[in-house]
CHARMM-style PDB file with segment names, atoms N, HN, CA, C and O in Angstrom:
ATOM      1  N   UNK     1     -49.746  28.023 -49.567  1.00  0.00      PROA
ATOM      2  CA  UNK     1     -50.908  27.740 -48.740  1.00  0.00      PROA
ATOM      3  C   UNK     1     -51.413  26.339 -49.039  1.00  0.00      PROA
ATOM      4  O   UNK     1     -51.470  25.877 -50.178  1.00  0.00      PROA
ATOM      5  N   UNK     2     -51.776  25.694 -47.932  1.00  0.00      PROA
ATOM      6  HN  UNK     2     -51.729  26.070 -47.006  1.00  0.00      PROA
ATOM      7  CA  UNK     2     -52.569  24.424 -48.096  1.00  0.00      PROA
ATOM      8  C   UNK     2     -53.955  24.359 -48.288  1.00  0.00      PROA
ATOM      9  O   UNK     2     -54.422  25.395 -47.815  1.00  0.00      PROA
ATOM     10  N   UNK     3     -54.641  23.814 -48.645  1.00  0.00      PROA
ATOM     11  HN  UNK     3     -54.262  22.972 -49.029  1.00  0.00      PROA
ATOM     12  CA  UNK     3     -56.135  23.561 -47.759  1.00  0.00      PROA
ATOM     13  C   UNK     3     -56.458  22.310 -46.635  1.00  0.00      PROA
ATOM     14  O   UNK     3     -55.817  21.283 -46.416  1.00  0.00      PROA
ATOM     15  N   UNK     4     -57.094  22.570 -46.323  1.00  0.00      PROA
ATOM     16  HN  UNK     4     -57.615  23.405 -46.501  1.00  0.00      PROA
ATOM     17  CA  UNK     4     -56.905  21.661 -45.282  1.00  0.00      PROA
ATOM     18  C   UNK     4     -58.383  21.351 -44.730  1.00  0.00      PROA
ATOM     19  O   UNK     4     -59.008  22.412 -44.742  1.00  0.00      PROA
ATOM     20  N   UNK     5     -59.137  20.344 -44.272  1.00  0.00      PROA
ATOM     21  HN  UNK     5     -58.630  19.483 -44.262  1.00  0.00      PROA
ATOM     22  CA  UNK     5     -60.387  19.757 -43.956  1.00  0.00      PROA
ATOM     23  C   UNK     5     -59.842  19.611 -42.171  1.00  0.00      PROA
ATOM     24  O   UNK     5     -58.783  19.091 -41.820  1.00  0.00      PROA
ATOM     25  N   UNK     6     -60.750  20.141 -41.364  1.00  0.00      PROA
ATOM     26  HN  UNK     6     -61.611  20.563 -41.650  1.00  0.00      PROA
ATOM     27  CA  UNK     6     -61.021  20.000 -39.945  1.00  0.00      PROA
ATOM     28  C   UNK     6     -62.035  19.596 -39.829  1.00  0.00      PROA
ATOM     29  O   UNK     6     -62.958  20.169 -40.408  1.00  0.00      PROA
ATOM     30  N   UNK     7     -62.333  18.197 -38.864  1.00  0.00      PROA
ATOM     31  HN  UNK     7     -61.583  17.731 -38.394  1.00  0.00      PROA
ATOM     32  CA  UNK     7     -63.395  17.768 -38.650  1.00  0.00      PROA
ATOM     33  C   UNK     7     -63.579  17.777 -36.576  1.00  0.00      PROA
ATOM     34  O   UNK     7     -62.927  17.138 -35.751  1.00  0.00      PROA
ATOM     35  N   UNK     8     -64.635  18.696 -36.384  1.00  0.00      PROA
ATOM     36  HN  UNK     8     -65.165  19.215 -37.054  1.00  0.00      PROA
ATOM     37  CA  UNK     8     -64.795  18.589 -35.078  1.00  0.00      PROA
ATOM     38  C   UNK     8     -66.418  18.739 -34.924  1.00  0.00      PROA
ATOM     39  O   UNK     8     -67.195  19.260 -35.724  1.00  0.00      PROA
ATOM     40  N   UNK     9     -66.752  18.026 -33.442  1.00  0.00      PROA
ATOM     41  HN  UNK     9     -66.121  17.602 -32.792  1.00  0.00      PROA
ATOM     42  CA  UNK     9     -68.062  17.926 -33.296  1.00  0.00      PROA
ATOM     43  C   UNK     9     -69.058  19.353 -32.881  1.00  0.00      PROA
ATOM     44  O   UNK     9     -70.266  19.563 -32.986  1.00  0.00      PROA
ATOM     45  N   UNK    10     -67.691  20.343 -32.271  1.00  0.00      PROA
ATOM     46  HN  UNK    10     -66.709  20.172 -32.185  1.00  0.00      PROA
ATOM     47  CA  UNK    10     -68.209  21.532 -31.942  1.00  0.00      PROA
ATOM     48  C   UNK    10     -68.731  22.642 -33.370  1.00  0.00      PROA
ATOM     49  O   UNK    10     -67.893  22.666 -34.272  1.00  0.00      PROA
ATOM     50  N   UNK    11     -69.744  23.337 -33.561  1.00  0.00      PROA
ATOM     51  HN  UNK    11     -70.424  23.318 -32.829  1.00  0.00      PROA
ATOM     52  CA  UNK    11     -70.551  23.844 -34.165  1.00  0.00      PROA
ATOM     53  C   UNK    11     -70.240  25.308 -33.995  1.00  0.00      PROA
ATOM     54  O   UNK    11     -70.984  25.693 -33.094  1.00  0.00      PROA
ATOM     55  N   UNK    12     -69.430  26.410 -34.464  1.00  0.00      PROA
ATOM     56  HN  UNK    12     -68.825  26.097 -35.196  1.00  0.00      PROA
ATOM     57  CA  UNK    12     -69.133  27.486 -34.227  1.00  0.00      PROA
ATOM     58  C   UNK    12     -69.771  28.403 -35.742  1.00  0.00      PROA
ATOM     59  O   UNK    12     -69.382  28.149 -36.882  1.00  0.00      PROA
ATOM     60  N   UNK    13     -70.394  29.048 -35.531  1.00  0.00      PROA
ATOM     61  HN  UNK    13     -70.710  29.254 -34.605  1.00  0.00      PROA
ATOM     62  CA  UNK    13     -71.121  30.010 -36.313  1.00  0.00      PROA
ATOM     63  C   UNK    13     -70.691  31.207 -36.419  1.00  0.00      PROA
ATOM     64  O   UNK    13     -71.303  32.189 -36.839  1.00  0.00      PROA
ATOM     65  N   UNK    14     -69.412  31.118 -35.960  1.00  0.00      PROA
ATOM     66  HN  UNK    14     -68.915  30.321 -35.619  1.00  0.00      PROA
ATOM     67  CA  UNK    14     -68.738  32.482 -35.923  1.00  0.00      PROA
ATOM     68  C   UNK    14     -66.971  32.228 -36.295  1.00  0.00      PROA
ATOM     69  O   UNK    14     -65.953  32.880 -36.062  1.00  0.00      PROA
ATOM     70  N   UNK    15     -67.252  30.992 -36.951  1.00  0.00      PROA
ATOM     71  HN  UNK    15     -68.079  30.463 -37.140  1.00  0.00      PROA
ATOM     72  CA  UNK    15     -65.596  30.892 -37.378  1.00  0.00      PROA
ATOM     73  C   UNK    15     -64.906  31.678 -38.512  1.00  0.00      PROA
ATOM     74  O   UNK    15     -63.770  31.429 -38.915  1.00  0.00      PROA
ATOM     75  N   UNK    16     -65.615  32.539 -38.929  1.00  0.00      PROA
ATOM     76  HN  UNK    16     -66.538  32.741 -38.601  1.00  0.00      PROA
ATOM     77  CA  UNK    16     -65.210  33.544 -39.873  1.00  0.00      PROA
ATOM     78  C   UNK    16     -64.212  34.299 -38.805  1.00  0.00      PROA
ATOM     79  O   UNK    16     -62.988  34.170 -38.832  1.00  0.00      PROA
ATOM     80  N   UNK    17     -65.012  35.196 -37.757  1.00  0.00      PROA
ATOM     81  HN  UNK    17     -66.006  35.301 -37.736  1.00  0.00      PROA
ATOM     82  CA  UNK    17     -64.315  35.949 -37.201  1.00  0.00      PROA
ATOM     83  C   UNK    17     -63.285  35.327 -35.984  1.00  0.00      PROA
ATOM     84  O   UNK    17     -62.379  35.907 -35.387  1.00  0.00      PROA
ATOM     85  N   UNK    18     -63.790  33.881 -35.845  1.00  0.00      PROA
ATOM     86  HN  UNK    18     -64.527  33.410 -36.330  1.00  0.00      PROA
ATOM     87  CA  UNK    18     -62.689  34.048 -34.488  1.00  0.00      PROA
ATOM     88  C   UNK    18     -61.444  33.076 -34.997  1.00  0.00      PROA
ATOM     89  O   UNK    18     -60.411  33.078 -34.327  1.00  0.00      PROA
ATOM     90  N   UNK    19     -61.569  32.008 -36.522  1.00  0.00      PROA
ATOM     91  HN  UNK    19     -62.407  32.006 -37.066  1.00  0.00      PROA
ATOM     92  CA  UNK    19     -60.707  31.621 -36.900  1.00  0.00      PROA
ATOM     93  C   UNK    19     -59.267  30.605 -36.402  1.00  0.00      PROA
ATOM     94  O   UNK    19     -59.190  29.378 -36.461  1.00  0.00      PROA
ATOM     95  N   UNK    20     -58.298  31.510 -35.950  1.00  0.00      PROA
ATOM     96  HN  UNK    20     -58.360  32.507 -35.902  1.00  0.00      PROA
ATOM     97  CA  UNK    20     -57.339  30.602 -35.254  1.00  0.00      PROA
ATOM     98  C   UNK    20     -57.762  30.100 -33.988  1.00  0.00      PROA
ATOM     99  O   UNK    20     -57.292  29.075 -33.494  1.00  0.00      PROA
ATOM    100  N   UNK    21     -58.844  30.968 -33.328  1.00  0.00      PROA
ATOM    101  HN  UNK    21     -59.226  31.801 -33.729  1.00  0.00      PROA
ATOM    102  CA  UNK    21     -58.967  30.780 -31.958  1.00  0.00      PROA
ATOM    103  C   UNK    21     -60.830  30.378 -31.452  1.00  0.00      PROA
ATOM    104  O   UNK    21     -61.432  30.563 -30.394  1.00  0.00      PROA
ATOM    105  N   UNK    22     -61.287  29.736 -32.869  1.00  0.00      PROA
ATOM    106  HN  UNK    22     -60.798  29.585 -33.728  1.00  0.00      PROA
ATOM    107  CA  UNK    22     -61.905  28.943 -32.682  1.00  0.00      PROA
ATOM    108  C   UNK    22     -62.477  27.823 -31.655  1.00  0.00      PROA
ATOM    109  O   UNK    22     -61.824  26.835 -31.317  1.00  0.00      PROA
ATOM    110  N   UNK    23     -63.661  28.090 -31.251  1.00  0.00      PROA
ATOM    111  HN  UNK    23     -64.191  28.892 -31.526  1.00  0.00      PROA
ATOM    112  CA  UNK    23     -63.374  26.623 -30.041  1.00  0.00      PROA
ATOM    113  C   UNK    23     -63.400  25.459 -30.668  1.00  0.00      PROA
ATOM    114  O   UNK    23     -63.469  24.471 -29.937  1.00  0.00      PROA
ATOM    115  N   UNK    24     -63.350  25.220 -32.279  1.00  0.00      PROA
ATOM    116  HN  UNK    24     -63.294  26.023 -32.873  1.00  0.00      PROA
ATOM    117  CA  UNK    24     -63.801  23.955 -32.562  1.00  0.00      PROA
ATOM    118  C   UNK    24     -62.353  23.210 -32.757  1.00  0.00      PROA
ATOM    119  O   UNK    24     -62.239  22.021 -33.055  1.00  0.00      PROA
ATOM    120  N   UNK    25     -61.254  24.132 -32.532  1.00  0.00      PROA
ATOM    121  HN  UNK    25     -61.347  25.098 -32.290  1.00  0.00      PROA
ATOM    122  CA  UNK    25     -60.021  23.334 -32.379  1.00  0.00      PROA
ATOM    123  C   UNK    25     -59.653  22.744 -31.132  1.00  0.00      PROA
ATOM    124  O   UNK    25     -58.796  21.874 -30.974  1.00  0.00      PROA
ATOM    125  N   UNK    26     -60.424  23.327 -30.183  1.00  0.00      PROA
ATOM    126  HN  UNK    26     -61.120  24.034 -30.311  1.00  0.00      PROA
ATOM    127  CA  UNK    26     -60.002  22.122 -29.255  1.00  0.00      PROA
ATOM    128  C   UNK    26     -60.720  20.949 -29.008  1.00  0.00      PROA
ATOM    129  O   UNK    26     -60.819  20.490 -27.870  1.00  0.00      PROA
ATOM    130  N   UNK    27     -61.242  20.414 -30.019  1.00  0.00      PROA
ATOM    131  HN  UNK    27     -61.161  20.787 -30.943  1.00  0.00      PROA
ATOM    132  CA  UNK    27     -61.766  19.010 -30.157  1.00  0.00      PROA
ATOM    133  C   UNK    27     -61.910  18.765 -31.829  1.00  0.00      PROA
ATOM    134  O   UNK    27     -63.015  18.614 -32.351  1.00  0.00      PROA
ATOM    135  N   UNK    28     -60.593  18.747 -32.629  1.00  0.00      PROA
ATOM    136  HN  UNK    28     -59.696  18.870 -32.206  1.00  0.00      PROA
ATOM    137  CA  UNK    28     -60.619  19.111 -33.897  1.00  0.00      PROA
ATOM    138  C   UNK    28     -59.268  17.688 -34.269  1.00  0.00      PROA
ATOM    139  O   UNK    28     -58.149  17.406 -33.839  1.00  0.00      PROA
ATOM    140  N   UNK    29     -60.356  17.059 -35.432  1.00  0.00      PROA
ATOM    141  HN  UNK    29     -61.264  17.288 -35.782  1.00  0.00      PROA
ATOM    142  CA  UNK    29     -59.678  15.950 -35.647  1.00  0.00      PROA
ATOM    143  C   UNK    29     -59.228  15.811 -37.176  1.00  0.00      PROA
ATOM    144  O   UNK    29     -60.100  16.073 -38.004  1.00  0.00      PROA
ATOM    145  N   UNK    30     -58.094  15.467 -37.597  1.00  0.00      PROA
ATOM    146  HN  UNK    30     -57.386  15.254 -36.923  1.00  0.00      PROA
ATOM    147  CA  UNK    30     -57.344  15.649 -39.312  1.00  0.00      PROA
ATOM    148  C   UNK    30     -58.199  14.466 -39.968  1.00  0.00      PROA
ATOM    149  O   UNK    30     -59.034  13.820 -39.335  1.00  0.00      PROA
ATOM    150  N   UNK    31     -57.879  14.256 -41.350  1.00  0.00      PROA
ATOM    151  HN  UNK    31     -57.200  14.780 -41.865  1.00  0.00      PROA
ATOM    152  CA  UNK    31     -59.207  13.426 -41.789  1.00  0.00      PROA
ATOM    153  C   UNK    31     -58.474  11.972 -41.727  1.00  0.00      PROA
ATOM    154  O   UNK    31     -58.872  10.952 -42.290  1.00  0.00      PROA
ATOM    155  N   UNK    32     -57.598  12.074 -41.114  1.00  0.00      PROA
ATOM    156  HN  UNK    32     -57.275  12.902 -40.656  1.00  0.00      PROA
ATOM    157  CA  UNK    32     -57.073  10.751 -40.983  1.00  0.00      PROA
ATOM    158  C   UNK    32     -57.444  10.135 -39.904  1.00  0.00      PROA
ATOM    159  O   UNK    32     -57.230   8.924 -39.860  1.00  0.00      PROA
ATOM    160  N   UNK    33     -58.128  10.832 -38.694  1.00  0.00      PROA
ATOM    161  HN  UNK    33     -58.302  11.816 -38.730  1.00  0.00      PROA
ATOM    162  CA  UNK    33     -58.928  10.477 -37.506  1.00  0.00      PROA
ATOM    163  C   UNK    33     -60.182  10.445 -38.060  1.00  0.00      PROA
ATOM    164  O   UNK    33     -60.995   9.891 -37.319  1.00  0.00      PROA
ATOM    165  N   UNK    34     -60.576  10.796 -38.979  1.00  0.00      PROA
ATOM    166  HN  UNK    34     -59.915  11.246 -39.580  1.00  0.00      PROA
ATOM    167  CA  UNK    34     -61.784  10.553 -39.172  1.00  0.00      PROA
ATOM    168  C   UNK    34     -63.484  10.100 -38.609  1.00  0.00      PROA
ATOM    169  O   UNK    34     -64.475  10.521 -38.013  1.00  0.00      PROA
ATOM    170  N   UNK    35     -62.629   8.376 -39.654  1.00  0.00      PROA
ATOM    171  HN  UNK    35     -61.823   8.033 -40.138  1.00  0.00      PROA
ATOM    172  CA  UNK    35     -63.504   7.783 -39.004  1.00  0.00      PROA
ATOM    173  C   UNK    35     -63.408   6.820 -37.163  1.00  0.00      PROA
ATOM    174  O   UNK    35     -64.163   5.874 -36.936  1.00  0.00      PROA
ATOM    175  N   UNK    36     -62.501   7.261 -36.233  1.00  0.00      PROA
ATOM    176  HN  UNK    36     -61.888   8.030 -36.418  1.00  0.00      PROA
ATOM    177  CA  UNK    36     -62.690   6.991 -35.242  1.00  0.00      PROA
ATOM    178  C   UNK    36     -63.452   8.205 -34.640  1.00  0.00      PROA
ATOM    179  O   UNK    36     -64.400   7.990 -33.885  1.00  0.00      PROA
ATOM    180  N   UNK    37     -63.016   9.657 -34.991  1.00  0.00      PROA
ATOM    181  HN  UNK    37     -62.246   9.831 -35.604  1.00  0.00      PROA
ATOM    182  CA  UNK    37     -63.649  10.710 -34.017  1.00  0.00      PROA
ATOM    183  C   UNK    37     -65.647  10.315 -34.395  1.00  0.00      PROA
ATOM    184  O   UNK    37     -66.597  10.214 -33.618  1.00  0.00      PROA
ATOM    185  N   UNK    38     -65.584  10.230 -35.460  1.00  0.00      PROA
ATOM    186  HN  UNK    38     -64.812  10.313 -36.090  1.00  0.00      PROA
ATOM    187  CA  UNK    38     -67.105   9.970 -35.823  1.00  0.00      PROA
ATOM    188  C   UNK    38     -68.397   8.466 -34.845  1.00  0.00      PROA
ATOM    189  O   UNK    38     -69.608   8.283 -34.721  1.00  0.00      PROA
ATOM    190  N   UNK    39     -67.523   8.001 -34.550  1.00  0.00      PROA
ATOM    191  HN  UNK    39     -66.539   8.150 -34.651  1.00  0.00      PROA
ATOM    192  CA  UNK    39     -67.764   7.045 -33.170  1.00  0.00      PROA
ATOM    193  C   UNK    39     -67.992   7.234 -32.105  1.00  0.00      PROA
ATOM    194  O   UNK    39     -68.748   6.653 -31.325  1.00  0.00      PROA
ATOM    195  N   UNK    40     -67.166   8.306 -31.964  1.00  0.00      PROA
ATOM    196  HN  UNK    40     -66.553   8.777 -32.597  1.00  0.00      PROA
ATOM    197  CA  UNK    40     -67.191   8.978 -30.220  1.00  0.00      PROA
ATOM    198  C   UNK    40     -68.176  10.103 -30.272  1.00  0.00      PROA
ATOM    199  O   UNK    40     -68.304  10.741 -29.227  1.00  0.00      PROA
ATOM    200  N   UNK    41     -68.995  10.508 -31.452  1.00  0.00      PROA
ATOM    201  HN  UNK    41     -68.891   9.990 -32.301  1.00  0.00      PROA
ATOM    202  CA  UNK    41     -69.841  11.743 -31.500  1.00  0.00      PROA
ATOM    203  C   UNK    41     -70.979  11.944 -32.288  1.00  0.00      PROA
ATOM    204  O   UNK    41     -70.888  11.808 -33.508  1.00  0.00      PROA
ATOM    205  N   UNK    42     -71.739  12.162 -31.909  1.00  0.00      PROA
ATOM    206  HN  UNK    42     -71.813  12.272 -30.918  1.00  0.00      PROA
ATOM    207  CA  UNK    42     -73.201  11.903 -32.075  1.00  0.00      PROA
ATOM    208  C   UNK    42     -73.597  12.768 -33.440  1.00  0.00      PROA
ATOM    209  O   UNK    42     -74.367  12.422 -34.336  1.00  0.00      PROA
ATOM    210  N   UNK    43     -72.543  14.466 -33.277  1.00  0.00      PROA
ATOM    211  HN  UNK    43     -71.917  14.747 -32.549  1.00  0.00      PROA
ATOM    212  CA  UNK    43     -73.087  14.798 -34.732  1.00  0.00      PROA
ATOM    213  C   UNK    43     -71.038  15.507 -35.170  1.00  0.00      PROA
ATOM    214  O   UNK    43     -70.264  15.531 -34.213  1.00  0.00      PROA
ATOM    215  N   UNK    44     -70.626  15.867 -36.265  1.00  0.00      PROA
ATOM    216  HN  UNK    44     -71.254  15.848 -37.042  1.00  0.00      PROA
ATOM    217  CA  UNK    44     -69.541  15.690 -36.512  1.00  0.00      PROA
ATOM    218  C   UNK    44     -69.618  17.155 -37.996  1.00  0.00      PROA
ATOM    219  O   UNK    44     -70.384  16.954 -38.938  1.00  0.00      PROA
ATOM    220  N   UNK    45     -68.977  18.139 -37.970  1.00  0.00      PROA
ATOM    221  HN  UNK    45     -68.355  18.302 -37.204  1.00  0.00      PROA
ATOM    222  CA  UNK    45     -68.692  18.913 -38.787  1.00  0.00      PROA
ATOM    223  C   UNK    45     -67.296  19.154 -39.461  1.00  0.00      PROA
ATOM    224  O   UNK    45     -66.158  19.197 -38.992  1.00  0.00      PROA
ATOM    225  N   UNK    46     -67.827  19.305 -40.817  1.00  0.00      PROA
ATOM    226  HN  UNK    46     -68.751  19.270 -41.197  1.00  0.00      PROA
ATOM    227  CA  UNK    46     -66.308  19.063 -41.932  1.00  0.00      PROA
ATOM    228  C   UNK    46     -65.926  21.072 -42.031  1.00  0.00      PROA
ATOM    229  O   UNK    46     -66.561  21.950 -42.615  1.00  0.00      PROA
ATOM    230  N   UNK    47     -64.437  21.174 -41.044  1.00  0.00      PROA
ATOM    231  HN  UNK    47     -63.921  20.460 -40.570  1.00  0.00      PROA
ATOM    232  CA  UNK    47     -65.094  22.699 -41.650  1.00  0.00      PROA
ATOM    233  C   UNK    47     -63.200  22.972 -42.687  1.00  0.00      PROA
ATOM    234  O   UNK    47     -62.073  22.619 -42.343  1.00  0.00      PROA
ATOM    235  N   UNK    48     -63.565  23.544 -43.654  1.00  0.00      PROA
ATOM    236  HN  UNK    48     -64.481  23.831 -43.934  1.00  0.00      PROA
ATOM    237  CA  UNK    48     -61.986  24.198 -44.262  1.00  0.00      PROA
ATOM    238  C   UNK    48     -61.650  24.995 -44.548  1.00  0.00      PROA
ATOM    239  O   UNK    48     -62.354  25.836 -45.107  1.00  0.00      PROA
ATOM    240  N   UNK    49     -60.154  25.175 -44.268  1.00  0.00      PROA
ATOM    241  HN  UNK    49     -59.581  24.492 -43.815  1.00  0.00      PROA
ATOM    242  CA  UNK    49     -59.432  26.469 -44.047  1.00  0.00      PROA
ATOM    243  C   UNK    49     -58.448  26.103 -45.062  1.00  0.00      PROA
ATOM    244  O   UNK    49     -58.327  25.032 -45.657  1.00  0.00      PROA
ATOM    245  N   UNK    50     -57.746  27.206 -45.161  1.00  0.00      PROA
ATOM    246  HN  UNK    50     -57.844  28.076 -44.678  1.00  0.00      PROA
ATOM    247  CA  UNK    50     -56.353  27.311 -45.829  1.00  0.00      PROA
ATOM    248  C   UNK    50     -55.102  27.613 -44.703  1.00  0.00      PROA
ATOM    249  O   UNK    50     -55.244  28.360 -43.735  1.00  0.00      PROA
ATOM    250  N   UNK    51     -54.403  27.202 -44.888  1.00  0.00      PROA
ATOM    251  HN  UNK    51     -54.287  26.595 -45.674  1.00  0.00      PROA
ATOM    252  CA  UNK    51     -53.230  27.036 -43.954  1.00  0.00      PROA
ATOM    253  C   UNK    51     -51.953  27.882 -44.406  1.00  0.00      PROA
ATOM    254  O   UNK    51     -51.863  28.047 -45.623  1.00  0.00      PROA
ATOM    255  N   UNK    52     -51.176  28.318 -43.787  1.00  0.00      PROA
ATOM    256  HN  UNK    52     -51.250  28.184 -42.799  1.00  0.00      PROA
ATOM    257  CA  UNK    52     -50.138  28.938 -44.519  1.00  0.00      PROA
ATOM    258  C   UNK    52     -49.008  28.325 -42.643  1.00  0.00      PROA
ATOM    259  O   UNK    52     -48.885  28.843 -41.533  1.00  0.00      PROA
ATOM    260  N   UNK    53     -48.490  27.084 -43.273  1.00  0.00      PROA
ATOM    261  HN  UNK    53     -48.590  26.663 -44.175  1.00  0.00      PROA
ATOM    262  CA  UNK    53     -47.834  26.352 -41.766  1.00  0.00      PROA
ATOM    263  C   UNK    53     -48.900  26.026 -41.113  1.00  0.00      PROA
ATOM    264  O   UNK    53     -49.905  25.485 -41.575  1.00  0.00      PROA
ATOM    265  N   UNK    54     -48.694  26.359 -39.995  1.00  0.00      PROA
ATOM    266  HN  UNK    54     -47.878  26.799 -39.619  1.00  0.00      PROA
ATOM    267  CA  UNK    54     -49.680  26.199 -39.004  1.00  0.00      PROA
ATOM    268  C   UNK    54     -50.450  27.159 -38.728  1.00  0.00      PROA
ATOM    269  O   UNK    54     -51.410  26.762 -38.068  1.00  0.00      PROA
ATOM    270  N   UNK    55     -50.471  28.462 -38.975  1.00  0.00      PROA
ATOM    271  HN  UNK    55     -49.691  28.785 -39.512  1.00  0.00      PROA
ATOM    272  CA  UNK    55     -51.553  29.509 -39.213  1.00  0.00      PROA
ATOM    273  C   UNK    55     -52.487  29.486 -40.193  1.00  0.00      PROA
ATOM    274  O   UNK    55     -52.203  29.437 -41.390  1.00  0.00      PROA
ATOM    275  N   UNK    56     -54.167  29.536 -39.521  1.00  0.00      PROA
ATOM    276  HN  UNK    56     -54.398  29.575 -38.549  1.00  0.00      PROA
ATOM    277  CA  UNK    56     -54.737  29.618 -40.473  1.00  0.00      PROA
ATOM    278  C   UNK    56     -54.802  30.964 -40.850  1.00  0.00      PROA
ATOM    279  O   UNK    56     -54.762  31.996 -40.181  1.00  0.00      PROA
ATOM    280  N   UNK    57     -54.963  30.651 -42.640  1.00  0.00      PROA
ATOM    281  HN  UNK    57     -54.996  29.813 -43.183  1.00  0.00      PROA
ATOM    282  CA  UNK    57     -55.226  31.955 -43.064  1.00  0.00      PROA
ATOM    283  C   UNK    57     -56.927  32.423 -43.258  1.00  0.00      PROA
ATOM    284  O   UNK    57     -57.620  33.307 -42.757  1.00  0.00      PROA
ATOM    285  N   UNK    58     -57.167  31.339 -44.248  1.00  0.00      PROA
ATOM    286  HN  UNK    58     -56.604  30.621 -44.656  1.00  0.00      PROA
ATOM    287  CA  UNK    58     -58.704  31.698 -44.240  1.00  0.00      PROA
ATOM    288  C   UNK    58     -59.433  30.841 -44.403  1.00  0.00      PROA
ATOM    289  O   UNK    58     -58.838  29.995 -45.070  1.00  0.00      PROA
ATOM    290  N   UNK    59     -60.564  30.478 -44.154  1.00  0.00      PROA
ATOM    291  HN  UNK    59     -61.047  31.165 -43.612  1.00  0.00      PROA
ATOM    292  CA  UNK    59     -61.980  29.910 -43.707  1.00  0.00      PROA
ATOM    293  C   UNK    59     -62.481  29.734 -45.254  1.00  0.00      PROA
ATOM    294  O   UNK    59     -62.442  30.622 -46.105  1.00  0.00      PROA
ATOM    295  N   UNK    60     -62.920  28.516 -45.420  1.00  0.00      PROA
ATOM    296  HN  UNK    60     -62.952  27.794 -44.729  1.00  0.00      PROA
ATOM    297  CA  UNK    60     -63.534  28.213 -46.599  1.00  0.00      PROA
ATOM    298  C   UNK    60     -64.826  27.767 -46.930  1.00  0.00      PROA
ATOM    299  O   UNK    60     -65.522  27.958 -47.928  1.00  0.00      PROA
ATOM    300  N   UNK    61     -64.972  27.251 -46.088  1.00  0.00      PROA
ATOM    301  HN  UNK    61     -64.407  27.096 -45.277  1.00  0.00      PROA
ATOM    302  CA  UNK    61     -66.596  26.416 -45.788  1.00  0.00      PROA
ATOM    303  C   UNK    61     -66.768  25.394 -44.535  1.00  0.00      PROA
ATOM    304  O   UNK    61     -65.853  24.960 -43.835  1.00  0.00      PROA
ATOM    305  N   UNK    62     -67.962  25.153 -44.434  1.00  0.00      PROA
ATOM    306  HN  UNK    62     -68.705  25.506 -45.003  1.00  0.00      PROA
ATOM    307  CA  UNK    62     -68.381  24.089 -43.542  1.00  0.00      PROA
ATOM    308  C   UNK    62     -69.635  23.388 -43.659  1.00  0.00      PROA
ATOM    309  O   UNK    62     -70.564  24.195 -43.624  1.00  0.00      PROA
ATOM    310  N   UNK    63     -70.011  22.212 -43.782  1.00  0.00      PROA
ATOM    311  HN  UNK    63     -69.256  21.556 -43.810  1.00  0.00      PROA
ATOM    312  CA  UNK    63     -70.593  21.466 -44.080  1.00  0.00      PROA
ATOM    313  C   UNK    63     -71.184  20.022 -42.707  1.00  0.00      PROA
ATOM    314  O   UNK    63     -70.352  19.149 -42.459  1.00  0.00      PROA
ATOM    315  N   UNK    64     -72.438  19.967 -42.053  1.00  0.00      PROA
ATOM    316  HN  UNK    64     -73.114  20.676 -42.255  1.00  0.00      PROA
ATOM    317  CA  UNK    64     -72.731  19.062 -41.596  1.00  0.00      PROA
ATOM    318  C   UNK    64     -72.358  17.434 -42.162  1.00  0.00      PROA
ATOM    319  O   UNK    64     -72.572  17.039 -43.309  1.00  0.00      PROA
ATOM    320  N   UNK    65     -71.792  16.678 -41.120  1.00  0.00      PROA
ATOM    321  HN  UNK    65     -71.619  16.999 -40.189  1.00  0.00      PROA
ATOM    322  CA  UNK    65     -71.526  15.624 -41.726  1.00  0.00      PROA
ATOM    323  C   UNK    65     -72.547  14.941 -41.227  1.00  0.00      PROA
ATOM    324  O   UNK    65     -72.815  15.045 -40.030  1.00  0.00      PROA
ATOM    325  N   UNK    66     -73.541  13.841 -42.369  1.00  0.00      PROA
ATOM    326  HN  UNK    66     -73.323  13.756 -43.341  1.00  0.00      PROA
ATOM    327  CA  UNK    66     -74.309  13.118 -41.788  1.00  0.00      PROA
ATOM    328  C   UNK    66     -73.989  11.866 -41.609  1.00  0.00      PROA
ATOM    329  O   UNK    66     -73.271  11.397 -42.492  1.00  0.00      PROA
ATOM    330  N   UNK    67     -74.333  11.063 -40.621  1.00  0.00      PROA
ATOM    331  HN  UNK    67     -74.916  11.444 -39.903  1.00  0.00      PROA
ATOM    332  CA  UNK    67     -73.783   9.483 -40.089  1.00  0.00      PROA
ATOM    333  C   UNK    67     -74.598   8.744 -41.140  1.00  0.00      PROA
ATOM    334  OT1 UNK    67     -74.559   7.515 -41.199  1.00  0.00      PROA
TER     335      UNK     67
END
């Protein structure tokens, strides 16, 4: 398993349960986009999972990023 940092601007309060199918992956940037996605968006959340490939396995935290 990996861990892994997702940074997207969408705010999901329910990523425990919906996980792979999250809406915050479809506007979900690796931390190597970083600092460009943080330009294009007014507020920006760090959220992490553990990975096993490309499936996530489990949800670790999430944290507001402040500009």
């Amino acid at each position: 398993m990996e861990s892994v940092k997702v940074y997207s601007p969408v705010e999901d309060k329910e990523v425990r349960t919906n996980l792979g199918n999250s809406p915050i992956f479809k506007q979900a940037y690796h931390e190597s986009e970083y600092k460009e996605a943080l330009k294009k968006h007014a507020q920006m959340f760090e959220y992490k999972f553990k990975f096993d490939g490309l499936k996530v396995i489990q949800f670790t935290g999430v944290e507001k990023v402040v500009k």
